[in-house]
N, C-alpha and C positions, 0 to 999 in steps of 0.2 A: 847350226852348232848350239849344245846344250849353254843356258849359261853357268858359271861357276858356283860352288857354292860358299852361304856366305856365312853361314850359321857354325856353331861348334859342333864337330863332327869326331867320333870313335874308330881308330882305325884298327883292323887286327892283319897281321903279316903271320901268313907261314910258309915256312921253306920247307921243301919238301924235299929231301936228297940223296945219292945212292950210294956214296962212299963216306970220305971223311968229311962232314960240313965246315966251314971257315966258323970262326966265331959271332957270336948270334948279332955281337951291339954292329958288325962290320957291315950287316945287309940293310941297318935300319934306315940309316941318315940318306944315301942314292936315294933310295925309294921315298922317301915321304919331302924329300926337296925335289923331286924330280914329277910330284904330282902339283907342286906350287903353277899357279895356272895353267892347270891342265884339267881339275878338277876342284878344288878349291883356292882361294885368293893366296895365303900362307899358310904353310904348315903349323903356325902361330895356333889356329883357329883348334888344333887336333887336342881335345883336354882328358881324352883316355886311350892310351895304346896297349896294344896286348901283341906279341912278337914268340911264334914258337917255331920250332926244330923237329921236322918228323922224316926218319926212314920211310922212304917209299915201300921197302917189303911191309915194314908192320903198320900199314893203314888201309882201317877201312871206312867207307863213307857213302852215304849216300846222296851226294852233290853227284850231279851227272856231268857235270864240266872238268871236277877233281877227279870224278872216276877215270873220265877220256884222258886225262894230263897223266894220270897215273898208270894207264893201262900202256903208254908209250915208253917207260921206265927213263926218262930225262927229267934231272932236276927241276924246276921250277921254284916260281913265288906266285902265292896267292895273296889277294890284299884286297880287304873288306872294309869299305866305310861306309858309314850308318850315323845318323844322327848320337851325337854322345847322349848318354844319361844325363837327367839333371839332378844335377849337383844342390844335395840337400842338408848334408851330411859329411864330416871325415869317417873315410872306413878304418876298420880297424884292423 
């Protein structure tokens, strides 16, 4: 078993969906408490998130994993963590 991570890490969430999606803040909070040791210690650690909404008809991509999820036409979530940026600066 991998161990956890322990550094500060950037997650990005997309939902991918075929009808009417729920509201966007509704998919956030499940998902990144539900990675709390499973992959990182807290969700504490996560200091950049990024969260989008896309119809299945109008995407396209070259992820060969997104393509497989999409070529089946059932909702999903994808969810990308990566070491966060470092934090040097406020953006503007």
């Amino acid at each position: 078993m991998a161990s956890l991570i322990t550094y500060s890490v950037q997650v990005i969430i997309t939902h991918y969906y075929e009808s009417r999606p729920p509201d966007i803040d509704n998919i956030i909070k499940p998902i990144l408490d539900g990675l709390n040791l499973l992959i990182y210690i807290d969700d504490r650690q996560i200091t950049d998130l990024t969260v989008r909404r896309r119809k299945i008809t109008r995407v396209q991509t070259r992820s060969g994993i997104i393509a497989q999820a999409l070529a089946k036409g059932q909702e999903f979530v994808h969810v990308k963590i990566d070491t966060a940026p470092a934090i040097t600066e406020l953006s503007e």
